[in-house]
Biopython code that builds the backbone (N, CA, C, O; Angstrom):
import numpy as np
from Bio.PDB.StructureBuilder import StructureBuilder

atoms = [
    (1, "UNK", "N", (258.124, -205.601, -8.125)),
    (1, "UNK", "CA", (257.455, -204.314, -8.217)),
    (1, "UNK", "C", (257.834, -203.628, -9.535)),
    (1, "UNK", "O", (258.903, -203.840, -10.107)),
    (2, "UNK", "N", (256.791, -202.708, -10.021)),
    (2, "UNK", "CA", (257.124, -202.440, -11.675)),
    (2, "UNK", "C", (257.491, -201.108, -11.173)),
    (2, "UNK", "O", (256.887, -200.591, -10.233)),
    (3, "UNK", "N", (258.590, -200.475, -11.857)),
    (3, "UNK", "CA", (259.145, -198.994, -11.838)),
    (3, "UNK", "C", (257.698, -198.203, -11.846)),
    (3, "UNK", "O", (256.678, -198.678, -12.344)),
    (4, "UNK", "N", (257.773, -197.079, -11.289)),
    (4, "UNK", "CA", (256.676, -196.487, -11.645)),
    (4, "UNK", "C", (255.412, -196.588, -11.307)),
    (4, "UNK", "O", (254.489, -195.782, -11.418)),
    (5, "UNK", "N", (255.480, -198.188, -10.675)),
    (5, "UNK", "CA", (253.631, -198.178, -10.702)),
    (5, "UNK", "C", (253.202, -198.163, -9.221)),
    (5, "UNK", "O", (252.506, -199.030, -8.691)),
    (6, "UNK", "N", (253.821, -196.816, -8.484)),
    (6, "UNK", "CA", (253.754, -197.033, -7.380)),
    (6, "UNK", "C", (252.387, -195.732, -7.572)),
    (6, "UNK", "O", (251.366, -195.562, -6.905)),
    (7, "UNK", "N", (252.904, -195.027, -8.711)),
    (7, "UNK", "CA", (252.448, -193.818, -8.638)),
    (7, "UNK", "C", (250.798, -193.821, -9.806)),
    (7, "UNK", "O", (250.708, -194.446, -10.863)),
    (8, "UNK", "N", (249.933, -193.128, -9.315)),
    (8, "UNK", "CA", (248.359, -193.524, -9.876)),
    (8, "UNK", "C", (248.657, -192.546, -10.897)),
    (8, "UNK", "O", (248.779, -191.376, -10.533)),
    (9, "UNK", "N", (248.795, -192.846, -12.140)),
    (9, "UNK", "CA", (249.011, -191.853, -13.521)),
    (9, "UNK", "C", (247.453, -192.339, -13.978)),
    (9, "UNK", "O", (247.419, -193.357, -14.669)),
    (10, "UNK", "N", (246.435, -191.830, -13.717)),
    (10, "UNK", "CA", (245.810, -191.307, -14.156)),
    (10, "UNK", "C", (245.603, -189.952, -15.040)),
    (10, "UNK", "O", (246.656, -189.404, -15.368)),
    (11, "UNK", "N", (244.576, -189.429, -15.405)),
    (11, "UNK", "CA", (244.004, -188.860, -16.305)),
    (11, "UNK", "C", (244.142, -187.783, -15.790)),
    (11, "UNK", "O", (245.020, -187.089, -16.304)),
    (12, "UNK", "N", (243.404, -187.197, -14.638)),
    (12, "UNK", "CA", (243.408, -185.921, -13.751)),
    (12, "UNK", "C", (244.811, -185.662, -13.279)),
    (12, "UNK", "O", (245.159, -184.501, -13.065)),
    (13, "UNK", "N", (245.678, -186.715, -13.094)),
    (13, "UNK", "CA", (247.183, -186.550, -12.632)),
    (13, "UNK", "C", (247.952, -185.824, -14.190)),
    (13, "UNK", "O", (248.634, -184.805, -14.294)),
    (14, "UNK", "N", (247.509, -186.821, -15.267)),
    (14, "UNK", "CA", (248.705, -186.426, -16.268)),
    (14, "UNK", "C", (247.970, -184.500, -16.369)),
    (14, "UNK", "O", (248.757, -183.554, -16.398)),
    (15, "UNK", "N", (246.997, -184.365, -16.393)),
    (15, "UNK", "CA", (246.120, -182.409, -17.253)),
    (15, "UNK", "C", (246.820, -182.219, -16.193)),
    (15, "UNK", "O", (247.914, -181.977, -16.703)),
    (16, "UNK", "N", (247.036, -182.127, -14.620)),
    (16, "UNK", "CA", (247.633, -181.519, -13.946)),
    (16, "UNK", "C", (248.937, -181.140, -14.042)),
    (16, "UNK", "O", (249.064, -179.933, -13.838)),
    (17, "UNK", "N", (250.471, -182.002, -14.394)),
    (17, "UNK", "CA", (251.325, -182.040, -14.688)),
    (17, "UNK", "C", (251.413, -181.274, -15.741)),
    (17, "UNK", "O", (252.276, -180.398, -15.677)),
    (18, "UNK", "N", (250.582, -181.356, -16.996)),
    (18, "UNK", "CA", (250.447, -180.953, -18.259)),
    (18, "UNK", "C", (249.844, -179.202, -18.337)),
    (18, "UNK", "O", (250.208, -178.405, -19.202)),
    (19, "UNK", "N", (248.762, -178.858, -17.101)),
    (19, "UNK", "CA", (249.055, -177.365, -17.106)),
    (19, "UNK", "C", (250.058, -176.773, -16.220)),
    (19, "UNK", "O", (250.339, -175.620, -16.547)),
    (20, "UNK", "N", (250.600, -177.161, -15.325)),
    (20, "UNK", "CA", (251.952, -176.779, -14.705)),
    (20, "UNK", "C", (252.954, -176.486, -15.362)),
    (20, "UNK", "O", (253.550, -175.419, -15.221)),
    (21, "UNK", "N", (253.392, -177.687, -16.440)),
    (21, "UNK", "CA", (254.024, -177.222, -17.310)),
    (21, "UNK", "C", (253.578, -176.117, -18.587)),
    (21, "UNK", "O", (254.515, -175.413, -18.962)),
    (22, "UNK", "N", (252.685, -175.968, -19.058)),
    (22, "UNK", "CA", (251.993, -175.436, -19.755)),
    (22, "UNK", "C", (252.304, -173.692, -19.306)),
    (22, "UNK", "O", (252.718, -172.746, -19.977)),
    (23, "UNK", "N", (251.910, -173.808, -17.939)),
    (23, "UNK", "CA", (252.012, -172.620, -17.040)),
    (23, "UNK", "C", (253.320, -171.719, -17.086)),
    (23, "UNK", "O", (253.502, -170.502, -17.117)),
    (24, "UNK", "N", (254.269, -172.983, -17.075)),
    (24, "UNK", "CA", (255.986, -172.522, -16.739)),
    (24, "UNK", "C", (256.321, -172.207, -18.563)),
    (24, "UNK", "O", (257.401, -171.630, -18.696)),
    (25, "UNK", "N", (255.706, -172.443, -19.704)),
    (25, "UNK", "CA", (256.381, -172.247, -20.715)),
    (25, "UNK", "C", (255.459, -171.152, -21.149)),
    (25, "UNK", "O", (255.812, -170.679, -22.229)),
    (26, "UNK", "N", (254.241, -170.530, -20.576)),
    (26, "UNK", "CA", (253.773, -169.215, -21.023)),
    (26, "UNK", "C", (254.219, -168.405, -20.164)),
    (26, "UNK", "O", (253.747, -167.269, -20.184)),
    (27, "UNK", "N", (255.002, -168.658, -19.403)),
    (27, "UNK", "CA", (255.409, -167.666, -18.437)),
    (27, "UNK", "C", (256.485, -167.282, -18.711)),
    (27, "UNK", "O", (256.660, -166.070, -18.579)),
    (28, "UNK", "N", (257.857, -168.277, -19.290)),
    (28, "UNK", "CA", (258.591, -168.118, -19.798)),
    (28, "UNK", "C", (258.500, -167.321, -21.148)),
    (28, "UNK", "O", (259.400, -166.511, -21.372)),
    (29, "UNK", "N", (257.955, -167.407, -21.646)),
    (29, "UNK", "CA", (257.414, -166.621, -23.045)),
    (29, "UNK", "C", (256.976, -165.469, -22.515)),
    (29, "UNK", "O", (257.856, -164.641, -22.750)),
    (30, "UNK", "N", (256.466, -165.177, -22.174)),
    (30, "UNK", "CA", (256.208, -164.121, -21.310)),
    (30, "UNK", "C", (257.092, -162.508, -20.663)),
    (30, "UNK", "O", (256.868, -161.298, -20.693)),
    (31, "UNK", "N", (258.432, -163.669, -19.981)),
    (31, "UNK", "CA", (259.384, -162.726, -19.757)),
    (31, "UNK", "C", (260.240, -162.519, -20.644)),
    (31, "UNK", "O", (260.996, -161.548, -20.606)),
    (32, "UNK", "N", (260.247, -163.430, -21.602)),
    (32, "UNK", "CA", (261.692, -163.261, -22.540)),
    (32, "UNK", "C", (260.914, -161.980, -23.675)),
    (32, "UNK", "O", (261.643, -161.057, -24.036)),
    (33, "UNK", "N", (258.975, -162.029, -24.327)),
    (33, "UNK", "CA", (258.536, -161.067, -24.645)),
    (33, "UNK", "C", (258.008, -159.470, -24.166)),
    (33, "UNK", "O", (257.804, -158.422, -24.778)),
    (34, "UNK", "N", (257.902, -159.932, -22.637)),
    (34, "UNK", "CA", (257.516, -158.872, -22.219)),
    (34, "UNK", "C", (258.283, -158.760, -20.782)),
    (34, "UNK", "O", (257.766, -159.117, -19.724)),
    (35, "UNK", "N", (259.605, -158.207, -20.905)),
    (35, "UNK", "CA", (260.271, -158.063, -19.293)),
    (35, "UNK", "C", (259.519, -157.406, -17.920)),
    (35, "UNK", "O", (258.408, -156.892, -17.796)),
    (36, "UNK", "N", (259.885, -157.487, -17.592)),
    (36, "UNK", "CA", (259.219, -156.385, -16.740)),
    (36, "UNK", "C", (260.273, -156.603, -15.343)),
    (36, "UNK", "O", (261.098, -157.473, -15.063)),
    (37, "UNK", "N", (259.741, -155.204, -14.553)),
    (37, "UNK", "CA", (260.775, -154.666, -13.223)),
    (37, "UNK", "C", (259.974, -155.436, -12.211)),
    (37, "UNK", "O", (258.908, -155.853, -12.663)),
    (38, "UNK", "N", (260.207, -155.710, -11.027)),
    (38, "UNK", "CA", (259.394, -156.076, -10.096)),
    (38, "UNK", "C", (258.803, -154.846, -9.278)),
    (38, "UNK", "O", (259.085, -153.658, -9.438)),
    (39, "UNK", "N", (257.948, -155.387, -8.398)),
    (39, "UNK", "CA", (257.080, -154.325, -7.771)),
    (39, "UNK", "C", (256.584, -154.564, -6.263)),
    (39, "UNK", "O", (256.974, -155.497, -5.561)),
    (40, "UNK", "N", (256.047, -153.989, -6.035)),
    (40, "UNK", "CA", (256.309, -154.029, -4.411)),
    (40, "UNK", "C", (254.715, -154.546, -3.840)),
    (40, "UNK", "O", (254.074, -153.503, -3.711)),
    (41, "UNK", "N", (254.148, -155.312, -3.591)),
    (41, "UNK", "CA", (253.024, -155.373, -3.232)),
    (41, "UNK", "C", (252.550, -155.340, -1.554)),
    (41, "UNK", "O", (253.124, -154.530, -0.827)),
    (42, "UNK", "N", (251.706, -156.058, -1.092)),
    (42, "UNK", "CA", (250.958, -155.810, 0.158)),
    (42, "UNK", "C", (252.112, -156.465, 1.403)),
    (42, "UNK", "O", (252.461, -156.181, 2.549)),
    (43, "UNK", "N", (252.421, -157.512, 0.348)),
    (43, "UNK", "CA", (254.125, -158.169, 1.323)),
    (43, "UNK", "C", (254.918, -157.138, 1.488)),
    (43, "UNK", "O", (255.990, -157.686, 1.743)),
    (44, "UNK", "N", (255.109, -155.941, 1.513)),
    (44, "UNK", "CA", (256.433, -155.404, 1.041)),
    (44, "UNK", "C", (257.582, -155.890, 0.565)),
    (44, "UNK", "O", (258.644, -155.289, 0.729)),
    (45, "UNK", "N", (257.487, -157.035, -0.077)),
    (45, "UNK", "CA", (258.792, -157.270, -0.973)),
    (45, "UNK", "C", (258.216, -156.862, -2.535)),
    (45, "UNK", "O", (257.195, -156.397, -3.041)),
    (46, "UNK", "N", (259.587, -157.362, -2.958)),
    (46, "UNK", "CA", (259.803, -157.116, -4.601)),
    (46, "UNK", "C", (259.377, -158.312, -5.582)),
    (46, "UNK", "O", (260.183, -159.138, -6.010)),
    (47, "UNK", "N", (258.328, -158.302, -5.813)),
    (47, "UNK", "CA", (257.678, -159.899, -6.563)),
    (47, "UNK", "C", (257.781, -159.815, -8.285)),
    (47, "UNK", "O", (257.134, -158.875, -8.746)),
    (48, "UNK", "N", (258.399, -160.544, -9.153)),
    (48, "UNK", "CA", (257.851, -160.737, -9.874)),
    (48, "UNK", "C", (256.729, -161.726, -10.619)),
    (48, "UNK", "O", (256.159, -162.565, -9.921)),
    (49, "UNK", "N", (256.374, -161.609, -12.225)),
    (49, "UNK", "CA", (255.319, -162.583, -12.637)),
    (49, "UNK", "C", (255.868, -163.884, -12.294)),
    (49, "UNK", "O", (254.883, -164.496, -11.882)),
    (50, "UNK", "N", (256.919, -164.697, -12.221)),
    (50, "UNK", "CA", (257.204, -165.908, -11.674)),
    (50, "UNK", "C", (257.359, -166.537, -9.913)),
    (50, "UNK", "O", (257.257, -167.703, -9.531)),
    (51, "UNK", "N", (257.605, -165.415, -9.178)),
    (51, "UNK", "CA", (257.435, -165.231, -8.261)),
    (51, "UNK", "C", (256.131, -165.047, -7.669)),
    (51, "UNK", "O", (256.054, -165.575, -6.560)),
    (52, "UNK", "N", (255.070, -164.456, -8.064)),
    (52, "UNK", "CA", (253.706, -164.679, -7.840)),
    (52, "UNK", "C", (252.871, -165.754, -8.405)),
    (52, "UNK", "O", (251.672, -165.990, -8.257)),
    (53, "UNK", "N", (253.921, -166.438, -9.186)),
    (53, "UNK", "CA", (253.024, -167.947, -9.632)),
    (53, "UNK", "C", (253.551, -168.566, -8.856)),
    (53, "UNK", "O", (252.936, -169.605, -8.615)),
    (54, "UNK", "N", (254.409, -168.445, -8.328)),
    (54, "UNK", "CA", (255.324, -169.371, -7.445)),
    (54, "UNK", "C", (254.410, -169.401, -6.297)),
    (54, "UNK", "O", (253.813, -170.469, -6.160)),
    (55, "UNK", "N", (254.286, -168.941, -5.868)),
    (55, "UNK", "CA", (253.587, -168.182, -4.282)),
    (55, "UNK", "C", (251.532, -168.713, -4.491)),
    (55, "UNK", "O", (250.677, -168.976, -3.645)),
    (56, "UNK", "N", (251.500, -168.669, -5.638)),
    (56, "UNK", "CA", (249.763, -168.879, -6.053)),
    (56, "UNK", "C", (249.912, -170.312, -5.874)),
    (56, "UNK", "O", (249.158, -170.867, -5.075)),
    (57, "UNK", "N", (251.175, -171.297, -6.798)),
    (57, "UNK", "CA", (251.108, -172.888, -6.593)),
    (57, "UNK", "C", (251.126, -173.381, -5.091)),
    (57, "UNK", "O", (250.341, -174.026, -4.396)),
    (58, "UNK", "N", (252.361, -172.796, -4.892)),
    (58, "UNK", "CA", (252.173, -173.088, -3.335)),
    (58, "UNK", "C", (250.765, -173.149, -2.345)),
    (58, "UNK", "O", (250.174, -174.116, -1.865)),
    (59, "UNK", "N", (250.523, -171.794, -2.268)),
    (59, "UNK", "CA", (249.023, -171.836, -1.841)),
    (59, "UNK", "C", (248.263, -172.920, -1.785)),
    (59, "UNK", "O", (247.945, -173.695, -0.882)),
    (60, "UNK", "N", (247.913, -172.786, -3.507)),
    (60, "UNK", "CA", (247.061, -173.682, -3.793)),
    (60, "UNK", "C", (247.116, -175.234, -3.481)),
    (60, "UNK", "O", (246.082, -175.901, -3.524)),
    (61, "UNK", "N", (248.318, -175.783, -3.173)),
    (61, "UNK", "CA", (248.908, -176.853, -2.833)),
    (61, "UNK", "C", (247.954, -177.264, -1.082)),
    (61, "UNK", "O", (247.398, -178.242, -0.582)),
    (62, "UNK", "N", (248.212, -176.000, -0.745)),
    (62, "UNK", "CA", (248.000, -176.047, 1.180)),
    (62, "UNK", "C", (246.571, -175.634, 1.148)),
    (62, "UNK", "O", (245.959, -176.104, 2.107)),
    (63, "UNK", "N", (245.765, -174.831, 0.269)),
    (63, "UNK", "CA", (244.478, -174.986, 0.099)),
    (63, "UNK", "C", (243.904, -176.478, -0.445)),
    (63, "UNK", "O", (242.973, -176.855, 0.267)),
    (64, "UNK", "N", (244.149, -177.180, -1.257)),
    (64, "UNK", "CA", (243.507, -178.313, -1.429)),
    (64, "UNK", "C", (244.119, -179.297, -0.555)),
    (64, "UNK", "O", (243.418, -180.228, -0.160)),
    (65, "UNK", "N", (245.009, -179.237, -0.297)),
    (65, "UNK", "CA", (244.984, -180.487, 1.199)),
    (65, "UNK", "C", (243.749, -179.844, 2.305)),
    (65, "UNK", "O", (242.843, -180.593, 2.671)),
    (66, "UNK", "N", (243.803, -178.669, 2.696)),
    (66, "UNK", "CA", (243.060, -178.210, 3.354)),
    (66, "UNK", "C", (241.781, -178.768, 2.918)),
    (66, "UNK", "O", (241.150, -179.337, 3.809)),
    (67, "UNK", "N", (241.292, -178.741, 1.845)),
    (67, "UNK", "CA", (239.772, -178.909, 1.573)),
    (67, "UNK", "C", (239.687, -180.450, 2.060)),
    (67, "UNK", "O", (239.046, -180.997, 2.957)),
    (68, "UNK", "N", (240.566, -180.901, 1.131)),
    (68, "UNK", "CA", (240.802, -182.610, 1.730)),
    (68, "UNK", "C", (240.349, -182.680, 3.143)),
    (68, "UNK", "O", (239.283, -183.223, 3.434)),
    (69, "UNK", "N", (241.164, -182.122, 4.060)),
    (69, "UNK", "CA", (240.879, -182.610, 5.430)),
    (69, "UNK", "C", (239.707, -182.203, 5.738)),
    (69, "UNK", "O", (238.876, -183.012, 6.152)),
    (70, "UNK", "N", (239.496, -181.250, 5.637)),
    (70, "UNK", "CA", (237.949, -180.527, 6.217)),
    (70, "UNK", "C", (236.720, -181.098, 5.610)),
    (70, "UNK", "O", (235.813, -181.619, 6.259)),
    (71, "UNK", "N", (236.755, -180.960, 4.283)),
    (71, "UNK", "CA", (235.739, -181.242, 3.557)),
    (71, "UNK", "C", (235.532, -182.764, 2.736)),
    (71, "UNK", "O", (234.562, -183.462, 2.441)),
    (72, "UNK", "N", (236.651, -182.828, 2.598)),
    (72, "UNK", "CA", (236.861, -184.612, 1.380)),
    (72, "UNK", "C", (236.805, -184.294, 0.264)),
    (72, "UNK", "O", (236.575, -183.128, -0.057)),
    (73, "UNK", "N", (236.995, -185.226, -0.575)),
    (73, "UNK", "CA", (236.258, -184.955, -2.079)),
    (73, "UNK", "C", (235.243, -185.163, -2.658)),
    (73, "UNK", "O", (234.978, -186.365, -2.664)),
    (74, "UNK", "N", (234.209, -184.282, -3.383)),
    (74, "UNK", "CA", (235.538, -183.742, -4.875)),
    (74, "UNK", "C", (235.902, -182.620, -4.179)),
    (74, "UNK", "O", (235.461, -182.164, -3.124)),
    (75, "UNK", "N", (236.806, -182.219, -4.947)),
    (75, "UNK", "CA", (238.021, -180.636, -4.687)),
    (75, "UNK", "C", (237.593, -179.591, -5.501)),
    (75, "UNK", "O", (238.306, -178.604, -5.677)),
    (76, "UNK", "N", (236.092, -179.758, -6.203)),
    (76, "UNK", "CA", (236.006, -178.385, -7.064)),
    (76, "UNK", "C", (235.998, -177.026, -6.455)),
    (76, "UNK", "O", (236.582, -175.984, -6.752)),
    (77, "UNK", "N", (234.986, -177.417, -5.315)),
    (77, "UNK", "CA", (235.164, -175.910, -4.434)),
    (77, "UNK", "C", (236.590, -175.339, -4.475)),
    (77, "UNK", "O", (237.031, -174.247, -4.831)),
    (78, "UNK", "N", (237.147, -176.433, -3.995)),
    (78, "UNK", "CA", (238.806, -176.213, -3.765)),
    (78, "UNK", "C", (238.824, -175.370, -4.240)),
    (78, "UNK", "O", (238.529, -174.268, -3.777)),
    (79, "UNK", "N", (239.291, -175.706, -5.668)),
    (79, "UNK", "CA", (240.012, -175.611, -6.673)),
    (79, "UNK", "C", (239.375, -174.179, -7.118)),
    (79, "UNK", "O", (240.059, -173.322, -7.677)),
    (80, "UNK", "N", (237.793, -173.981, -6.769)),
    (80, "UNK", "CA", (237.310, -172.237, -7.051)),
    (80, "UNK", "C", (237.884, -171.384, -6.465)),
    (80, "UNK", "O", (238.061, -170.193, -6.721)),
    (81, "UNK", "N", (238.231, -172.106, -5.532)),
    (81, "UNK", "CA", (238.855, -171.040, -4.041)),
    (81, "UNK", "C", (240.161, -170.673, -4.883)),
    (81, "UNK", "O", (240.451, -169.641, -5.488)),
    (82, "UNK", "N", (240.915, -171.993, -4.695)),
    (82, "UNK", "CA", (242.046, -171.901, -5.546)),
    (82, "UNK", "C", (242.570, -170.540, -6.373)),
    (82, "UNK", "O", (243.506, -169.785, -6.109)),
    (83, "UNK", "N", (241.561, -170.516, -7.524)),
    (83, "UNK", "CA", (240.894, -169.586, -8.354)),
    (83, "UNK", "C", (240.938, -167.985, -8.402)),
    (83, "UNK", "O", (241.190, -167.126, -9.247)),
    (84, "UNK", "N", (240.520, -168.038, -6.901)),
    (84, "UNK", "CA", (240.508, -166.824, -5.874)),
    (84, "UNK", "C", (241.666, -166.495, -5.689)),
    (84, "UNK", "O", (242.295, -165.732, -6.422)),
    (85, "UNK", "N", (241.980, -166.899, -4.934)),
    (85, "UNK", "CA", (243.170, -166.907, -4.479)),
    (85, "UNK", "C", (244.564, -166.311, -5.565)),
    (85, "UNK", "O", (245.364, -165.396, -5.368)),
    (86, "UNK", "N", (244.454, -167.049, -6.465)),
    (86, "UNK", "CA", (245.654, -166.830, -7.386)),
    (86, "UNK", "C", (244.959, -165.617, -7.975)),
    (86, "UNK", "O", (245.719, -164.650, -8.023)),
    (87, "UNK", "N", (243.565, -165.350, -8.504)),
    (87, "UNK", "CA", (243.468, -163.518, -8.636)),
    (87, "UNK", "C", (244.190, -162.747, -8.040)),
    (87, "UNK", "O", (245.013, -162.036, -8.617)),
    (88, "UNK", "N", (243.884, -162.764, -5.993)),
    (88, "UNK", "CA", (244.047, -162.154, -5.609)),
    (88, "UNK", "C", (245.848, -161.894, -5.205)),
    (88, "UNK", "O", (246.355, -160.852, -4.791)),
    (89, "UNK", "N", (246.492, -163.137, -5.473)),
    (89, "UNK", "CA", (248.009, -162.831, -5.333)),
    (89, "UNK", "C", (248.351, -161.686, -6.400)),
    (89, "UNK", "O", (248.918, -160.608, -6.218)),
    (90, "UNK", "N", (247.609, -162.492, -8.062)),
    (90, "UNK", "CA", (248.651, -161.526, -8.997)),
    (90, "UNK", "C", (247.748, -159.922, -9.212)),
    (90, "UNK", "O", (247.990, -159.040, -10.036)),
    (91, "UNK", "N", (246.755, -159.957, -8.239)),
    (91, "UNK", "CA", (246.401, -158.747, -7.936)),
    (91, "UNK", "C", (247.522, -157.960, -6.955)),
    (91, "UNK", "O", (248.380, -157.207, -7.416)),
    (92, "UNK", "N", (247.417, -158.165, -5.986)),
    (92, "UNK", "CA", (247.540, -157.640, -4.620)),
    (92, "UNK", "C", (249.482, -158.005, -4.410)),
    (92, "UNK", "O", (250.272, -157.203, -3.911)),
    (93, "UNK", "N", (249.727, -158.945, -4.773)),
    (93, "UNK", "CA", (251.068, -159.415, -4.218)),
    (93, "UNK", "C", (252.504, -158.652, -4.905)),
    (93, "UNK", "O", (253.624, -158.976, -4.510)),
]
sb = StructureBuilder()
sb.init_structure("model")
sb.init_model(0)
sb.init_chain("A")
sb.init_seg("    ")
for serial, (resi, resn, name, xyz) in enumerate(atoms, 1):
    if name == "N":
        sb.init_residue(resn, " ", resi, " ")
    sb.init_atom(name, np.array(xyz, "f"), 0.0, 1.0, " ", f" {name:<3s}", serial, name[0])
structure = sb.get_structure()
């Protein structure tokens, strides 16, 4: 068995990996340029901007399995929903 080739590194796998990370180093840039206090949203806790991306990936994780089961693929709907969704966290959360 070859190291590694258990896993399908495709094309859609590597942009995925590649805006995740992408995600975590504008975010990081982000706080080190622009701090900020946390704030209290519809959760009543104290969230910040990494903390509401945190909470949007997640989601989005349990929304596209979701579409998976219900619907199959493709996942674009998903992924609109997705979309939604992460508005409405770093809106509302």
């Amino acid at each position: 068995m070859i190291p590694g080739g258990w896993m399908a590194w495709t094309f859609p796998v590597a942009l995925f990996f590649w805006c995740i990370a992408a995600l975590l180093i504008v975010f990081t840039i982000l706080g080190v340029r622009f701090p900020e206090t946390p704030r209290r949203g519809i959760l009543g806790i104290d969230t910040t901007r990494g903390d509401r991306l945190f909470v949007t990936l997640l989601g989005s994780a349990f929304i596209c399995l979701g579409w998976l089961f219900f619907f199959g693929p493709p996942v674009w709907w998903g992924l609109t929903l997705c979309l939604v969704y992460a508005a409405a966290v770093f809106r509302w959360v």
